[in-house]
C-alpha positions as CSV (number, residue, x, y, z in Angstrom):
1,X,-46.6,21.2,48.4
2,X,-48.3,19.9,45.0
3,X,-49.4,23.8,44.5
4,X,-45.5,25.1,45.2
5,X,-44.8,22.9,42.1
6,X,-47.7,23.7,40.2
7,X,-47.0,27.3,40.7
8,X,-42.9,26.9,40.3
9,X,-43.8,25.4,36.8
10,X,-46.1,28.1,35.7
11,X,-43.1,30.4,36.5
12,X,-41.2,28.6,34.4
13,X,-43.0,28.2,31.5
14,X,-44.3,31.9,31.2
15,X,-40.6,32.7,31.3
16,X,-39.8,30.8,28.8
17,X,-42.8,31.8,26.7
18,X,-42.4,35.5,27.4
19,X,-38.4,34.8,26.4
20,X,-39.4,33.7,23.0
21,X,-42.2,36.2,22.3
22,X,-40.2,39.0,23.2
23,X,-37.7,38.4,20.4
24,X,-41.3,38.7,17.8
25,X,-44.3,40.7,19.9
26,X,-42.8,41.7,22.8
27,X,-45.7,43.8,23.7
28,X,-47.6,40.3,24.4
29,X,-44.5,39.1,26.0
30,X,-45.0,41.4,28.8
31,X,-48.9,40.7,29.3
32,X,-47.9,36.9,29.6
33,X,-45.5,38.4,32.3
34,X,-47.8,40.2,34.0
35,X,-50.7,36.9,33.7
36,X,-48.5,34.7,34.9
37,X,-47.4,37.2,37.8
38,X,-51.2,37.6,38.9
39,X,-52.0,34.0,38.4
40,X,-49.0,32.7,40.7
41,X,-50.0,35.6,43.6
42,X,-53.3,34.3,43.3
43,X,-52.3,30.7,44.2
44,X,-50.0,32.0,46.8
45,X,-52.7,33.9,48.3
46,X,-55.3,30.7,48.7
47,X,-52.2,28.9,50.0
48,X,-52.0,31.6,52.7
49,X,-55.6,31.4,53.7
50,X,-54.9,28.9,56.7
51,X,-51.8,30.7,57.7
52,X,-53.6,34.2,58.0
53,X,-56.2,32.8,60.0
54,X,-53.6,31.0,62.8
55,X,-51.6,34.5,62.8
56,X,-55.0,36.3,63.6
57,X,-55.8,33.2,66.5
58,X,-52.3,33.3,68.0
59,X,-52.8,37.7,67.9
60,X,-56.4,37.2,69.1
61,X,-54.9,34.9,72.0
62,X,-52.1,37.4,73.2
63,X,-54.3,40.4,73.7
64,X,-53.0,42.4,71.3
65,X,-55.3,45.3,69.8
66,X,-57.3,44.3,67.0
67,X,-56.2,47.7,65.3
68,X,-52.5,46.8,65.4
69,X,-53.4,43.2,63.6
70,X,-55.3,45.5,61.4
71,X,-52.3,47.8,60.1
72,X,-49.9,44.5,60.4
73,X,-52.0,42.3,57.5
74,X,-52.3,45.9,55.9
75,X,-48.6,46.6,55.5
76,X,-47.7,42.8,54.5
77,X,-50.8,43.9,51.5
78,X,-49.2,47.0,51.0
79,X,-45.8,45.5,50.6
80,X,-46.8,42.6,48.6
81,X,-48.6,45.0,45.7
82,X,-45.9,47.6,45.5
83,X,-43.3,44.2,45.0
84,X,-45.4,43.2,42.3
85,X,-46.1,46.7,40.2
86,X,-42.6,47.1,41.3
87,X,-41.0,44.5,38.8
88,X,-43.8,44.8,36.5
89,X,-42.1,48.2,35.7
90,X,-39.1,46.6,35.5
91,X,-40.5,44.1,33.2
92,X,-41.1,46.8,30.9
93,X,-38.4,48.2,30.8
94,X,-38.9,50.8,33.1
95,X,-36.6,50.2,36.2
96,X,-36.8,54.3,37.2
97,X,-41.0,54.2,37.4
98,X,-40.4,51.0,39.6
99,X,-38.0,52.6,42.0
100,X,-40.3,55.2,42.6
101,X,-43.4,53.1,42.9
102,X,-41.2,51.1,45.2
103,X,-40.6,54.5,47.3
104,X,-44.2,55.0,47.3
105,X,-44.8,51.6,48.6
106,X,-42.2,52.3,51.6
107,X,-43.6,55.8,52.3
108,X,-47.2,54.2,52.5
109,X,-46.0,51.5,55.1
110,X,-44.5,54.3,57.3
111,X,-47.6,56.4,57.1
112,X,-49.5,53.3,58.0
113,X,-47.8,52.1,60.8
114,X,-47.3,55.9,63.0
115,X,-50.3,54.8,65.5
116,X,-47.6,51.9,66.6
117,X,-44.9,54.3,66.2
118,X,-46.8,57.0,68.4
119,X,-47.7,54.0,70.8
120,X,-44.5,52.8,71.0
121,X,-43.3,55.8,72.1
122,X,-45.9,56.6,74.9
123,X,-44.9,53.0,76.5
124,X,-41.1,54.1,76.6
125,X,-41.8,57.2,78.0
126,X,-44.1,55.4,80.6
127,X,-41.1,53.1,81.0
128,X,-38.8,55.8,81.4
129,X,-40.4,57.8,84.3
């Protein structure tokens, strides 16, 4: 909880620095964007350590095949980067490079996750006979 605030108030004040710089430098207002951006994932991410592992027990526990956790934690990466270069675009000022790295990002997930797609549909045709 202490690290929600810490993080919440490094939000905060990188906004409110990278408000006021961008009226002066406001090519230094966007690498205090992006810092604070990269330094708030990176708290999120140690906070999401412990949570990772229990997903991986409870998958571990209910049989499922290791190479469908696999492409699950891979498309939550996936989707997690392509948010995050995704507004950094639109940080900048470029919201149509952001809309298309966003595309990317969905395309990629898609690609990704066909094995459960094809799987899916061989159990529903098994089902179906």
């Amino acid at each position: 909880m202490d690290n929600l605030f810490s993080l919440v108030g490094l939000g905060i004040v990188a906004a409110v620095v990278a408000v006021v710089m961008r009226q002066h430098r406001p090519e230094f207002a966007l690498i205090v964007s992006i810092a604070a951006g990269a330094l708030i994932l990176g708290g999120v991410l140690v906070a999401m350590l412990p949570v990772l592992s229990q997903i991986q027990a409870i998958f571990g526990s209910a049989t499922v095949p290791q190479q469908y956790v696999q492409i699950l934690f891979r498309a939550l990466g996936l989707c997690f980067i392509t948010q995050i270069a995704c507004d950094a675009c639109k940080d900048a000022g470029e919201g149509a490079i952001g809309a298309k790295v966003e595309l990317a990002g969905k395309i990629s997930v898609l690609v990704l996750s066909l094995p459960l797609f094809v799987h899916v549909l061989d159990i529903v045709r098994v089902l179906l006979r």
